[in-house]
VOGU-3710 file (C-alpha; in Angstrom, 3 decimals, decimal comma):
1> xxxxxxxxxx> 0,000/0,000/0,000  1,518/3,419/-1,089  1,810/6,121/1,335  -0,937/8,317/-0,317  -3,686/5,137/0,069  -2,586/4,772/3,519  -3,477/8,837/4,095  -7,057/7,682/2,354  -7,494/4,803/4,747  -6,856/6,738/7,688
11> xxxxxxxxxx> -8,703/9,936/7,040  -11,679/7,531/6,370  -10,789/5,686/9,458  -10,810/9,081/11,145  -14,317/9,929/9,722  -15,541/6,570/10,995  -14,262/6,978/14,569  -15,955/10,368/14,818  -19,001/9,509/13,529  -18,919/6,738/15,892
21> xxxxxxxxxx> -18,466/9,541/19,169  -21,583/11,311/17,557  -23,511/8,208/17,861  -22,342/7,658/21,388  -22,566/11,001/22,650  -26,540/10,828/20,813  -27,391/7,863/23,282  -25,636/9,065/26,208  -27,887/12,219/26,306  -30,858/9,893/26,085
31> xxxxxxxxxx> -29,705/7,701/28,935  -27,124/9,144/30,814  -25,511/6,135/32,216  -21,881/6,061/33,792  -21,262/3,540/30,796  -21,801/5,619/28,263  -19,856/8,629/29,479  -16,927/5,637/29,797  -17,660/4,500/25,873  -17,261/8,297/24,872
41> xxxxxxxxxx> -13,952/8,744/26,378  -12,876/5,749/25,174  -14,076/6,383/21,538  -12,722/10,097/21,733  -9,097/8,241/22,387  -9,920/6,666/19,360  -10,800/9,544/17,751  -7,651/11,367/18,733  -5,174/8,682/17,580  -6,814/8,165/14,251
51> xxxxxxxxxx> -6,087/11,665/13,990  -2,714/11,441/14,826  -2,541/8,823/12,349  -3,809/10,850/9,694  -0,816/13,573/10,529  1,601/11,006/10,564  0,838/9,646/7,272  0,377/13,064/5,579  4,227/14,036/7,248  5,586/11,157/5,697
61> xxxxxxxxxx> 4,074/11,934/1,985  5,151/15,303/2,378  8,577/14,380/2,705  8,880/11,667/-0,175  7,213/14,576/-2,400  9,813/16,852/-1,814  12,607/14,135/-2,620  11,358/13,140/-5,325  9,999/15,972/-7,748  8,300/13,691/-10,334
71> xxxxxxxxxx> 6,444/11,248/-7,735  3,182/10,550/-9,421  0,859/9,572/-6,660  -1,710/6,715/-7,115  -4,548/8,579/-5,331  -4,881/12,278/-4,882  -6,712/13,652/-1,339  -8,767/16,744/-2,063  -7,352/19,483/-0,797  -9,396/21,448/2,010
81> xxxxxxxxxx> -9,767/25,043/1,974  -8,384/27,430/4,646  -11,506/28,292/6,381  -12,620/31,581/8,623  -14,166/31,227/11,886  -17,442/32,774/10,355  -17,328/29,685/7,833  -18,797/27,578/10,528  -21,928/29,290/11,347  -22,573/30,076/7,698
91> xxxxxxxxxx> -22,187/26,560/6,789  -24,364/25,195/9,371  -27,493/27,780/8,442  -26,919/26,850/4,559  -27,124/23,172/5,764  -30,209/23,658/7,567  -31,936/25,495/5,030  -31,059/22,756/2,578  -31,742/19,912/3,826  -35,149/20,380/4,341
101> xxxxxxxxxx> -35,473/21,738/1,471  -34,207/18,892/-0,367  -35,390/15,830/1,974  -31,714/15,123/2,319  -29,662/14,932/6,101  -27,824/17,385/7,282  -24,860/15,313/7,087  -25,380/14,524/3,127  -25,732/17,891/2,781  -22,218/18,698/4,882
111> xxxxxxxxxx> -20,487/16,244/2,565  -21,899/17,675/-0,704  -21,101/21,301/-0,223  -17,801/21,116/1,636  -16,266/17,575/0,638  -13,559/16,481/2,960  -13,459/19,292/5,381  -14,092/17,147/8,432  -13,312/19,672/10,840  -16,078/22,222/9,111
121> xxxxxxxxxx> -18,368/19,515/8,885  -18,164/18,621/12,729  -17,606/22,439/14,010  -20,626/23,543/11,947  -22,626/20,655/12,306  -22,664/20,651/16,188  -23,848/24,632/15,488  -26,951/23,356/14,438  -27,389/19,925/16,543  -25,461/21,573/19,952
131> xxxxxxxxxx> -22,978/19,339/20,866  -22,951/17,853/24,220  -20,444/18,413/27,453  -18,548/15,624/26,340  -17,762/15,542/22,777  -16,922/19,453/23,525  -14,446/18,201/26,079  -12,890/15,078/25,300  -12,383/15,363/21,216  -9,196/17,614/21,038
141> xxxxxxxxxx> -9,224/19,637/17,445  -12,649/18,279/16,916  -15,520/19,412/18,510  -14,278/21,929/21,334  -13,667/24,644/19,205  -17,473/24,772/18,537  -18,775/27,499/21,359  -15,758/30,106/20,908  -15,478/29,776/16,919  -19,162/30,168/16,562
151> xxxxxxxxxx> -19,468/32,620/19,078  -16,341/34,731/17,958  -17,537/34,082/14,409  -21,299/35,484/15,023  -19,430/38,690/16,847  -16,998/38,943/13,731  -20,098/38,798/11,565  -22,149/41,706/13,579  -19,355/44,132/13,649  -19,525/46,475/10,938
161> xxxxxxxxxx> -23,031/46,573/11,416  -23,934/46,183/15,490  -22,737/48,334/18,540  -22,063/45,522/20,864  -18,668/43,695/19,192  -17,087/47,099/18,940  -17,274/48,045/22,790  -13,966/46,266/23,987  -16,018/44,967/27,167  -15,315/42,002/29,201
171> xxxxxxxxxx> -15,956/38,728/27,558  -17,071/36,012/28,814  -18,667/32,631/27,544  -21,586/30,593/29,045  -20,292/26,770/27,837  -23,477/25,577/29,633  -23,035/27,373/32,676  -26,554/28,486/34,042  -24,699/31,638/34,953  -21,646/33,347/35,248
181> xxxxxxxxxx> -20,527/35,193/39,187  -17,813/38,159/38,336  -16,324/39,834/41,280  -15,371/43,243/42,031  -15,537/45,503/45,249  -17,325/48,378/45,717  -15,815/51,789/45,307  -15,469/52,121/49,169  -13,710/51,252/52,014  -10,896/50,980/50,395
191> xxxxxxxxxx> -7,763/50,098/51,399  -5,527/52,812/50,768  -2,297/53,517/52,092  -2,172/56,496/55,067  0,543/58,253/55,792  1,642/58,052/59,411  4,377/59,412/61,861  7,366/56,716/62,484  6,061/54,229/65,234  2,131/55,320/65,181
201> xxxxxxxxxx> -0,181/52,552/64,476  -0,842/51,528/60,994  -4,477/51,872/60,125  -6,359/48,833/59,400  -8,611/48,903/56,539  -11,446/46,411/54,744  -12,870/46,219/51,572  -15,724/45,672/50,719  -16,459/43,248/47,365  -19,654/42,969/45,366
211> xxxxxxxxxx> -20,565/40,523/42,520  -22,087/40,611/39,210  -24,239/37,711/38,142  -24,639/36,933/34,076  -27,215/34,513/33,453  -28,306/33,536/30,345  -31,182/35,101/28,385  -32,403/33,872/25,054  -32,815/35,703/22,273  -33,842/34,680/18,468
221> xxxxxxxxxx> -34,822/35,567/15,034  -36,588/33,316/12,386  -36,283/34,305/8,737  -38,917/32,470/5,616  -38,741/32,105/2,239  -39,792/30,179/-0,724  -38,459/26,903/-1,262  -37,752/28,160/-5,032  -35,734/31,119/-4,229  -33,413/28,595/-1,733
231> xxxxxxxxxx> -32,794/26,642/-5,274  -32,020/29,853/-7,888  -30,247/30,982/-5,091  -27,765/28,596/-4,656  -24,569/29,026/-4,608  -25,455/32,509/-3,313  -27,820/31,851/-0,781  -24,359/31,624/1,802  -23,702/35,726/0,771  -27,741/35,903/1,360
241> xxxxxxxxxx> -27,880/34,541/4,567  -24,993/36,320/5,981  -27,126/39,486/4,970  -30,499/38,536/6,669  -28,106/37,812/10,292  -26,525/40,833/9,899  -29,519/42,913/9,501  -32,229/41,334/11,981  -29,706/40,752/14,584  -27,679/43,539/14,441
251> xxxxxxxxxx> -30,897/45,700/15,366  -32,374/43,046/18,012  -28,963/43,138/19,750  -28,504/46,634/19,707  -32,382/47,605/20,758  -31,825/46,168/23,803  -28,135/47,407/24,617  -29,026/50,770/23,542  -32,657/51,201/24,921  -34,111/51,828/28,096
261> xxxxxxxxxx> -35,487/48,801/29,425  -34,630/47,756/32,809  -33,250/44,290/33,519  -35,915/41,303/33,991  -35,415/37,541/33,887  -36,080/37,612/30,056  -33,572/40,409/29,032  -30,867/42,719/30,281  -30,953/45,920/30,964  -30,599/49,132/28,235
271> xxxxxxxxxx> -27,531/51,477/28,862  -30,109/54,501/29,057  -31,291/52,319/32,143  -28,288/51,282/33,610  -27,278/54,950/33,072  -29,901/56,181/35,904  -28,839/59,086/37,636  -25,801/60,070/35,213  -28,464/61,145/32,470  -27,871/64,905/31,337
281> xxxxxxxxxx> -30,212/66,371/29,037  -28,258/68,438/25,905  -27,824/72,072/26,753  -27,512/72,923/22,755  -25,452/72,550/19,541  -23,415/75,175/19,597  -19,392/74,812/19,967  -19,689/76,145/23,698  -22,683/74,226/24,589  -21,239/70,747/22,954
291> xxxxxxxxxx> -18,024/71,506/24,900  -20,088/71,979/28,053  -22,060/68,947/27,749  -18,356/66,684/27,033  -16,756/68,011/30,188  -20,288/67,414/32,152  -20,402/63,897/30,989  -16,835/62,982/31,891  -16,698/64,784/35,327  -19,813/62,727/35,883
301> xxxxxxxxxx> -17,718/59,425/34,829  -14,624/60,250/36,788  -16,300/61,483/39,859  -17,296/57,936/40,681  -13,586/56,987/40,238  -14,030/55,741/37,130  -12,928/56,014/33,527  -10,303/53,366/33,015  -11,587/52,496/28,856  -14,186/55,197/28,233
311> xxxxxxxxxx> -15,444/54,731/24,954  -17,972/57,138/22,918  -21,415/55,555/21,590  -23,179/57,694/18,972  -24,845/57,765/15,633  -22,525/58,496/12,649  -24,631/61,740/11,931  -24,113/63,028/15,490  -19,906/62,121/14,498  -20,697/63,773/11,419
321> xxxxxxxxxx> -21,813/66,939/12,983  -19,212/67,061/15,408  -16,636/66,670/12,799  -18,230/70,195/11,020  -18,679/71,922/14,125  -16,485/75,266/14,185  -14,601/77,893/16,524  -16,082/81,382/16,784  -12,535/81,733/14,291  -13,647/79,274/12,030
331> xxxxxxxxxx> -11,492/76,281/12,661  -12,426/72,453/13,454  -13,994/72,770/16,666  -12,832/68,590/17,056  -10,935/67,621/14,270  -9,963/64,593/15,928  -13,155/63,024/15,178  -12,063/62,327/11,496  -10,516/59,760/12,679  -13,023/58,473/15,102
341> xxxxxxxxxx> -11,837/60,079/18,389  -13,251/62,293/20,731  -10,739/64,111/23,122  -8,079/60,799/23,092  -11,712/58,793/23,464  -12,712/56,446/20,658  -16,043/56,447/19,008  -17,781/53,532/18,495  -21,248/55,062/15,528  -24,088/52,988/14,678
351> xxxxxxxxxx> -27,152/53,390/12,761  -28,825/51,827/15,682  -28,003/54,536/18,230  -30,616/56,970/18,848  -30,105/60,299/17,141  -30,847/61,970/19,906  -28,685/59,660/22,719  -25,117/60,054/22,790  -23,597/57,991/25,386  -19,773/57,612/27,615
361> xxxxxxxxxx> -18,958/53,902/28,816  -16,474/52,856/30,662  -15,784/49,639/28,456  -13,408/47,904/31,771  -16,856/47,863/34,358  -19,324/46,260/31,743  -18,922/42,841/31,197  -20,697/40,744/28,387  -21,459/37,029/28,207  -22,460/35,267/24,947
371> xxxxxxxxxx> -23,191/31,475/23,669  -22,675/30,449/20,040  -25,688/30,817/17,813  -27,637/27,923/16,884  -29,761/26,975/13,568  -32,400/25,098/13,272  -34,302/25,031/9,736  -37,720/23,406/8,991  -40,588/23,370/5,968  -43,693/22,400/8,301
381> xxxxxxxxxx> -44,353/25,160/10,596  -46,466/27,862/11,225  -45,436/31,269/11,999  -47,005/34,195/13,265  -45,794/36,803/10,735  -44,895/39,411/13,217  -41,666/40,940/14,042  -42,441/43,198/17,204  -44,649/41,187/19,514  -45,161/37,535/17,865
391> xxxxxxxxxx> -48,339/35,858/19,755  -48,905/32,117/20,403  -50,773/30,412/17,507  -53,420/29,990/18,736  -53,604/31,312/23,042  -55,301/29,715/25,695  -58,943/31,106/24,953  -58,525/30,132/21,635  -57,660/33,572/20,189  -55,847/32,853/16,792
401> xxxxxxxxxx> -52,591/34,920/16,163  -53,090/36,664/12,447  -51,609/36,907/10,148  -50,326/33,317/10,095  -48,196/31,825/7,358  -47,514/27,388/6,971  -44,728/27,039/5,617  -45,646/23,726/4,279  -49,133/25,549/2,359  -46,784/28,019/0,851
411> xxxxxxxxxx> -43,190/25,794/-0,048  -41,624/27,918/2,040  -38,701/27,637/4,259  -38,072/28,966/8,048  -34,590/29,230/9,748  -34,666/29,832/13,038  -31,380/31,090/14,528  -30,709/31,810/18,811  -28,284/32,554/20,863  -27,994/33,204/24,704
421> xxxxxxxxxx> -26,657/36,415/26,004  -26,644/38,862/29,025  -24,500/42,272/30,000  -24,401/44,467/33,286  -22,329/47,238/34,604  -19,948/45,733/37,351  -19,863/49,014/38,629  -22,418/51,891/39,305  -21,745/54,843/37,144  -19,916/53,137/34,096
431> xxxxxxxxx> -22,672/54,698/31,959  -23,345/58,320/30,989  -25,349/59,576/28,781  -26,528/62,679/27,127  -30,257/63,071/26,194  -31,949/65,215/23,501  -29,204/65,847/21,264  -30,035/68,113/18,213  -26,331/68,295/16,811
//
């Protein structure tokens, strides 16, 4: 057997192994027996030297084929293509979308569109099918790339477009946790250093520490369409679909960060909220009164000690304006805001911020926590075709939501896409902002 059939046999080998883990790590969640967690770890060993394997072989090829130029190989491995974190979660939506629209699995589906890209296939595919604990844990370059890929992937997709990956907060990731505890300590006592005469008694001090609790809070967005625009689509519906995310999510993400809603058990809590008693109102538009209503803002900030990361939150006209503001002499009252600054602060615009909002963070006291998005596609359903307040089908007195579109009726497609999130400030005061802005 040649070197290049034994890379064949053991990338199939490989395939087989992992498909075998999915099928274990399938019946463990339906039992949940200490045997089964045992068979998984076994079977990810497996997995993990049939890897191995698979780079060993490949190693050895790629040294004969540099010794001997003219080597003609007797079977030729496809070549897999360098892939972006945002491949994954576009890869399992497409998948979704297509195999019910063609009656096929998901995992024909995988292997027509992306070949031999195993890890795609099993990255993208647990997007979709949420891979368990286990195969997350135990199936090194495999499977427990899946929550920070597809959740740094879904960020890298929102960022041109949403507020919320451009505000360098603290990051965090739920990987099944039912919630996340940060610590901190409240802005006093504090225990700072006194100054004291040689052999009086040293003061002793306490501090006092607080904690922040994340928990997770579902959001989600469900886009339809015809099961004939899915086929002329193709291959274009990947360049489609990474549209339709940007756009509905985008503005459902940033809503909620931006608005005034305070925190419940379903949602988190708006800046404009969390802003409370650091909300000034806009004193005017003039150079003078813009000036004013800067220094206001950050005394406000750094009056509660704070002010490590400030960051600027605006909409690009209110940049704009800024930018064209001038000095009773004529000059650029900021010119550093061509280049997205604001007094050595950046500026983080948005079509999604108010007009009329401007707001001052403190980027190092909020802290953000995230799960990866998942996708889940299907032809038979019916929706309630409403995108502010969607209503139960059909409610417990028997009131019928309207209007109502099935999917099946109409040979049209749904993909459903959620994600968990939640934000606070870990600090009071990390929030200002500046109401009824006409600049």
């Amino acid at each position: 057997m040649s070197i290049s059939d034994k890379v064949v046999a053991a990338e199939t080998a490989a395939v087989e192994a992992k498909d075998k883990l999915v099928e274990l790590t399938k019946a463990y969640d339906e039992s949940a027996d200490e045997a089964g967690l045992v068979a998984i770890e076994e079977q990810s060993e497996a997995v993990e030297k049939a890897t191995q394997q698979v780079a060993t072989y490949r190693k050895a090829e790629s040294a004969l084929s540099s010794k001997a130029a003219s080597f003609d190989a007797p079977s030729v491995v496809k070549s897999v293509k360098s892939r972006e974190p945002i491949d994954y979660v576009l890869a399992s939506a497409v998948c979704a979308f297509e195999s019910f629209a063609t009656r096929k699995s998901f995992d024909q589906v995988m292997d027509e569109r992306y070949g031999q890209d195993d890890h795609l296939k099993a990255v993208a595919g647990n997007v979709v099918k949420g891979a368990t604990a286990p195969a997350m844990t135990n199936v090194t370059g495999w499977a427990e790339e899946l929550t920070r890929e597809s959740y740094a992937a879904f960020l890298d997709l929102l960022q041109p477009e949403s507020v919320i990956p451009r505000v360098p907060m603290n990051r965090f990731e739920f990987q099944g946790f039912s919630a996340i505890n940060i610590p901190g300590r409240a802005a006093t006592p504090n225990l700072a250093g006194a100054f004291r005469a040689e052999g009086d008694p040293i003061p002793v001090k306490q501090a006092a520490t607080i904690k922040t609790q994340l928990t997770p809070k579902s959001m989600g967005v469900i886009s339809t369409f015809t099961a004939e625009l899915l086929r002329r689509s193709t291959p274009s519906i990947e360049a489609l679909i990474r549209k339709w995310i940007v756009e509905d999510t985008a503005v459902a993400l940033d809503n909620q960060f931006l608005g005034n809603d305070a925190a419940t058990a379903l949602a988190p809590a708006g800046l404009q909220n969390l802003a409370g008693s650091n909300t000034l109102a806009s004193t005017g538009a003039t150079h003078d009164a813009i000036t004013a209503d800067i220094k206001a803002m950050v005394q406000s900030m750094t009056a509660a000690n704070l002010g490590r990361r400030p960051v600027w939150i605006m909409h690009p006209s209110n940049l704009i304006a800024l930018n064209m503001t001038l000095t009773a002499v004529g000059t650029p009252a900021f010119p550093e805001t061509a280049s997205n600054s604001l007094y050595g602060m950046p500026v983080v615009t948005s079509t999604t911020v108010p007009l009329d909002v401007v707001y001052l963070v403190d980027a190092s006291e909020m802290a953000i926590a995230f799960s990866g998005p998942q996708f889940l596609g299907t032809d038979v359903a019916s929706v309630h075709m409403e995108d502010t307040a969607p209503l139960p089908i059909v409610d417990g007195a028997g009131t019928a939501a309207a209007p109502v579109r099935s999917l099946y009726q109409t040979n049209s497609l749904g993909l459903r896409m959620t994600l968990e999130t939640d934000w606070s400030m870990t600090r009071d005061g990390a929030v200002v902002t500046l109401t009824g802005v006409s600049w």
